[in-house]
Residue, then its C-alpha position, 0 to 999 in steps of 0.5 A: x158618914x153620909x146620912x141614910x136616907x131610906x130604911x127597910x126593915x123587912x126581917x121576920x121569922x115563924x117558928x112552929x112552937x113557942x119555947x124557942x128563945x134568943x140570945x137574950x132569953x125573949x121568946x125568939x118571934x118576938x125577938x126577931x119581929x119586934x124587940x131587934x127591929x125596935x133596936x136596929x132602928x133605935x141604933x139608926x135613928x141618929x144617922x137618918x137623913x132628914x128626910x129619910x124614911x123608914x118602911x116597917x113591915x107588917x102583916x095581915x094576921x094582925x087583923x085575924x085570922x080571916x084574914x090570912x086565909x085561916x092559915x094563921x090564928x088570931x093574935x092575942x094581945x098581952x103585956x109585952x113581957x108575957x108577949x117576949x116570954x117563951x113557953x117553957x121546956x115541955x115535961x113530956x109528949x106534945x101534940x105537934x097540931x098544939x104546938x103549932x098553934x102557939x107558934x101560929x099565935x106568937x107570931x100573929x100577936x109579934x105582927x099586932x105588936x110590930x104594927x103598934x110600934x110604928x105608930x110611936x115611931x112615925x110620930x117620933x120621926x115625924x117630930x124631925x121631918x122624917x117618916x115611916x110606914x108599915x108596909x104589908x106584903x100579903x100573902x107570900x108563900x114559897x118563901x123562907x118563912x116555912x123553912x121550920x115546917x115539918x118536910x112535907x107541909x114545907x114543900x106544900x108552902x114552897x111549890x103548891x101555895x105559891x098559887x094562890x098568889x092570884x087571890x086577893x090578899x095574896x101576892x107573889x115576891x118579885x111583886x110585892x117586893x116592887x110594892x116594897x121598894x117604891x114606897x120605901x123610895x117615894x115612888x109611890x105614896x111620897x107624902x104618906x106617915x105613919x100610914x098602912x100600905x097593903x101591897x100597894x094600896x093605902x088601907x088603915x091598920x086594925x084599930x087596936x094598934x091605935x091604943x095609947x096605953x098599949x103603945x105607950x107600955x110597948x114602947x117603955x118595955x122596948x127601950x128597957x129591953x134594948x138600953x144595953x145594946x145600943x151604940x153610944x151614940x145613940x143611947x146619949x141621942x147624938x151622932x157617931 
């Protein structure tokens, strides 16, 4: 098998509640943004190239809500367990705007989580010459990401948001992703670890990502999390 030489782990999802759980009972944000992109990359670390590079892809609602546009609330910062614990079955009526809200913080609070995984796993590839940024693309509106969004707000994120691509802090696909694929390539940026980069420009994550204890009980509740699921190869540190 030849050995991978650039990793793109761009897989994330947004819910408008927070009951909703995976296949293995973690609340399902958390689940996506952070616990199978620790998996998937823990299953492919043994198959990396030595100078492969990883890209992680972050976000802007880990610094706040300000800088979302207020479209996102700010992210709260928990043990990972009660981070990866979903809210339980409502006993009655909800308000779709409280709902909504919790879903809003999931996923704002799965971004600051993913964004302080990165620096464990930058250090832990750059002990093998490997690297790994986080790249964030800015606001994308019009894609998938709103598909949970009642009809109407979803056709308002689908046609009419996609202008504010203009503003920035904004972007539109096609150009974030060629800011994506570059920094994944080394095109641009070919030197940088462990690094920030926003649509293109290096900048420098919030620094609370930066926390040891937090990094440090993150990274021990993840590869609890995952033991059972990884290929054998990879659980013993060797190659397939």
């Amino acid at each position: 098998m030849h050995p991978v030489d650039v990793v793109l782990l761009n897989a994330g999802a947004q819910f408008t509640s927070r009951r909703r759980a995976g296949a293995q009972g973690h609340e399902l944000t958390f689940t996506v943004n952070v616990i199978a992109q620790h998996l998937l990359l823990r299953g492919l670390e043994p198959l990396l190239a030595p100078r492969a590079h990883a890209v992680l892809l972050g976000s802007s609602t880990h610094r706040g809500k300000q800088a979302s546009f207020n479209l996102v609330p700010d992210p709260q910062w928990r043990d990972p367990e009660d981070l990866a614990r979903a809210d339980p079955t409502a006993d009655g009526p909800t308000r779709f705007a409280d709902e909504r809200e919790q879903g809003g913080v999931a996923y704002a609070s799965s971004k600051l989580a993913l964004v302080t995984l990165a620096h464990e796993w930058a250090e832990r590839l750059a002990a093998s010459g490997r690297r790994l940024n986080t790249y964030d693309p800015g606001l994308v509106a019009g894609t998938g990401l709103g598909r949970d969004m009642p009809a109407s707000m979803y056709w308002v994120w689908k046609y009419l948001m996609p202008a504010m691509s203009v503003l920035p802090g904004a972007s539109t696909p096609r150009a974030t992703a060629r800011h994506a694929v570059r920094l994944a390539l080394g095109d641009a940026h070919g030197s940088l670890n462990g690094g920030y980069v926003e649509i293109g420009r290096v900048t420098r994550a919030e620094p609370v990502t930066f926390a040891t204890d937090r990094r440090e009980r993150l990274w021990t509740w993840l590869e609890d999390a995952v033991e059972e699921y990884l290929p054998t190869y990879a659980a013993a540190g060797g190659s397939p």
